[in-house]
N, C-alpha and C positions, 0 to 999 in steps of 0.2 A: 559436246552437249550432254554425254551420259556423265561424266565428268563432274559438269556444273547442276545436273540434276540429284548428283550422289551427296556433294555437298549440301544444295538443301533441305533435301532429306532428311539430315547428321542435324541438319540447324534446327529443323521443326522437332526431332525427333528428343536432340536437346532442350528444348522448350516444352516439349510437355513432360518430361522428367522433372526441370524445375518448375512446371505447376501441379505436380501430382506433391514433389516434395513439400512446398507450399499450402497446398490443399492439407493433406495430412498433418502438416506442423498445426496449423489454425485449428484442426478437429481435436487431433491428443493435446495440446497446448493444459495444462490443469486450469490456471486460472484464466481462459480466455473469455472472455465476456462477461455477464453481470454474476457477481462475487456474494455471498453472504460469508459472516466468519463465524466460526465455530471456536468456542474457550479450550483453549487446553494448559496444562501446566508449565509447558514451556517450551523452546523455541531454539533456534541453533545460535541465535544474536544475544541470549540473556547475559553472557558473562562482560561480553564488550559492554553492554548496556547497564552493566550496574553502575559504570561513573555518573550518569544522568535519571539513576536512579528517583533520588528524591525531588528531582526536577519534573519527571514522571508523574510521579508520585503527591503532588502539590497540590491542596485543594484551592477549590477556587475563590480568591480573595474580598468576593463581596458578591451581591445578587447577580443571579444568573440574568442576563442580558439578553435584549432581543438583537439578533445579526447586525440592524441596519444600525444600533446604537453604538457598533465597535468602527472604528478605523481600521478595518482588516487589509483596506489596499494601500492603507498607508503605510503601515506595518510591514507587509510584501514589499513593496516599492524598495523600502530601507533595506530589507536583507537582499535583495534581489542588487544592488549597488555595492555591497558586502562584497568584494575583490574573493574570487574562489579561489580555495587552495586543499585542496586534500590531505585529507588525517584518516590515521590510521587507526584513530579511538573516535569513542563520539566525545565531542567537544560540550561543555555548558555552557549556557551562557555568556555568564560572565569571563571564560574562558576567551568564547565570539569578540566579546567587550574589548577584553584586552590585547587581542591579537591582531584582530581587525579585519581577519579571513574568516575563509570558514570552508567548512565543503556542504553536501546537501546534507547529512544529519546533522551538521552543527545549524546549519540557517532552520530544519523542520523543528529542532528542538527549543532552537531560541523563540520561534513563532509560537510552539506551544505553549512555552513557560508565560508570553505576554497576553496569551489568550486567555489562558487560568489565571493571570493575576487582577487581567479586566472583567471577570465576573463571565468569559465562558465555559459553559460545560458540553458535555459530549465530541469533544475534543479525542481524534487519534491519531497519535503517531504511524505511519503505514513503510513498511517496508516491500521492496517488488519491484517490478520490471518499469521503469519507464516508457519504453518501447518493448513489442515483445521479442523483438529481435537483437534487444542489446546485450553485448556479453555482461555488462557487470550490471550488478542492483541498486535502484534508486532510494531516497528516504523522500518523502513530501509529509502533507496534515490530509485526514479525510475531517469534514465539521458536518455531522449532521442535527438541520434545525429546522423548524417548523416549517418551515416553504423549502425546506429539500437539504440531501445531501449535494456537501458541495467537497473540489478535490483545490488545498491551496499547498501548493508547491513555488515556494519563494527564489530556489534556483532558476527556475527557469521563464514563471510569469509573475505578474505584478497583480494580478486579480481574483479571486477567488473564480472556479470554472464548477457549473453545476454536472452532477457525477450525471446526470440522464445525456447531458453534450457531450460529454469524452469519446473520442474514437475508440471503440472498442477493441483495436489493438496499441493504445495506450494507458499509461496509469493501470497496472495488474497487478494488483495486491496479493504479497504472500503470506507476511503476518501485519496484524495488529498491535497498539499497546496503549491503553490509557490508566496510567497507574499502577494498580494490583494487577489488574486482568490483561490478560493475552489470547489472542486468536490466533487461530489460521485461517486463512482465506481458503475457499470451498467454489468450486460454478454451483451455480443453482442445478443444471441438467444432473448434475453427480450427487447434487443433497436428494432432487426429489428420485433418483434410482434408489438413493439410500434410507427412503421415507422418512428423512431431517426435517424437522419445519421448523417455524419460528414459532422461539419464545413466548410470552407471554413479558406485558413491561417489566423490568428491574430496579433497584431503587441505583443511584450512583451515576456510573461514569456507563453502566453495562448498557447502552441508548438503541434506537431504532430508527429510522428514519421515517418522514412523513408517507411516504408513499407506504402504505400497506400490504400491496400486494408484490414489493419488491423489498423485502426485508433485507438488512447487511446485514445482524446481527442475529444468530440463530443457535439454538444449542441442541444436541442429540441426545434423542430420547427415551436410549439404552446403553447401555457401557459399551466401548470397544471392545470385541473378541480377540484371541492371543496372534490371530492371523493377520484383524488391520493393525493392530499395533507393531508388527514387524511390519507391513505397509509402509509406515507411517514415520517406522524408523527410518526405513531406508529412503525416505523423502525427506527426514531430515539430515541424512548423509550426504543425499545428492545435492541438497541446497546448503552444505557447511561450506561447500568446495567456494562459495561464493562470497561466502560473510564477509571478508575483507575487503571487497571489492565493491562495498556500497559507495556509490561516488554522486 
């Protein structure tokens, strides 16, 4: 009897170890929960990412469009039936085209390129966790437009999902990219310690989302000191270790 008591003991006492370890990951986690991004000059992804640079980089081919006037599930549908296959570089397009695979940055970037050429804007490429517990980093699109930010990720759904439905421990952005500009993704709880707020509008690609009082797009309102830029370095050493591994 003391025996089988010692036992459960060991079992409970095991379980709240793995829910303190759980607890704790959820609280330090950086990007967990709702994200704004903040510009900065660059990123641990930029060298992979200059093959799909000008693809990036592509203004949009005609009047900006209202959401409901794109085929955006149709588009999804298509690359989401795109047979996966893993690369080691980001793939373009026409690369996608000819190959006939793809992996999750080749299918985010081909979605992007058909969104700019149908006359979307505020279009971004989003790098980050699909889950926050997964070892390697995802690519999906964040779109934000008049009636909301929405997360379209052609790997794995066929639909556009608006960012206010997301399980909050999935889709966790760690950089951004539409074009010239690049972010990092920030939690709101760490921007307002840091007294970061939003913007004020931009002209471009630099967008905001409807909701007002949940800004994604935010910029700081004094230069970094020489202490978070080592910070900051070393957050982008810790997340080099992973660049290869977006899948």
């Amino acid at each position: 009897m003391v025996f089988v008591s010692l036992i459960h003991a060991r079992t409970l006492s095991r379980r709240r170890v793995l829910f303190l370890i759980a607890a704790f990951t959820l609280i330090s986690f950086p990007c967990f929960g709702q994200s704004i991004f903040l510009p900065v000059r660059s990123t641990p992804y930029d060298h992979q990412m200059l093959r799909v640079s000008s693809t990036l980089n592509s203004p949009a081919h005609s009047q900006s469009r209202a959401p409901y006037t794109l085929p955006i599930r149709l588009w999804m549908m298509s690359l989401r039936e795109v047979p996966y296959r893993y690369s080691k570089y980001w793939q373009t397009p026409g690369e996608v085209s000819v190959a006939g695979t793809a992996d999750c940055k080749g299918k985010a970037v081909a979605l992007y390129a058909q969104m700019r050429q149908s006359g979307a804007t505020n279009v971004h490429v989003i790098v980050g966790k699909r889950h926050m517990f997964d070892a390697g980093t995802h690519a999906w699109l964040e779109w934000n437009t008049t009636t909301g930010a929405y997360v379209l990720d052609p790997t794995f759904t066929d639909s556009p999902i608006k960012i206010s439905a997301v399980d909050p421990v999935t889709y966790i952005p760690f950089y951004a990219y539409d074009g010239e500009h690049k972010y990092r993704a920030m939690n709101t709880t760490v921007a307002a310690v840091r007294h970061i707020t939003p913007a004020p509008p931009a002209t471009g690609n630099r967008v905001y989302p409807a909701v007002a009082t949940a800004p994604r797009f935010a910029t700081t309102p004094k230069p970094a000191t020489q202490s978070s830029r080592h910070s900051s370095a070393r957050v982008r050493h810790h997340r080099t270790t992973t660049v290869a591994a977006i899948r």
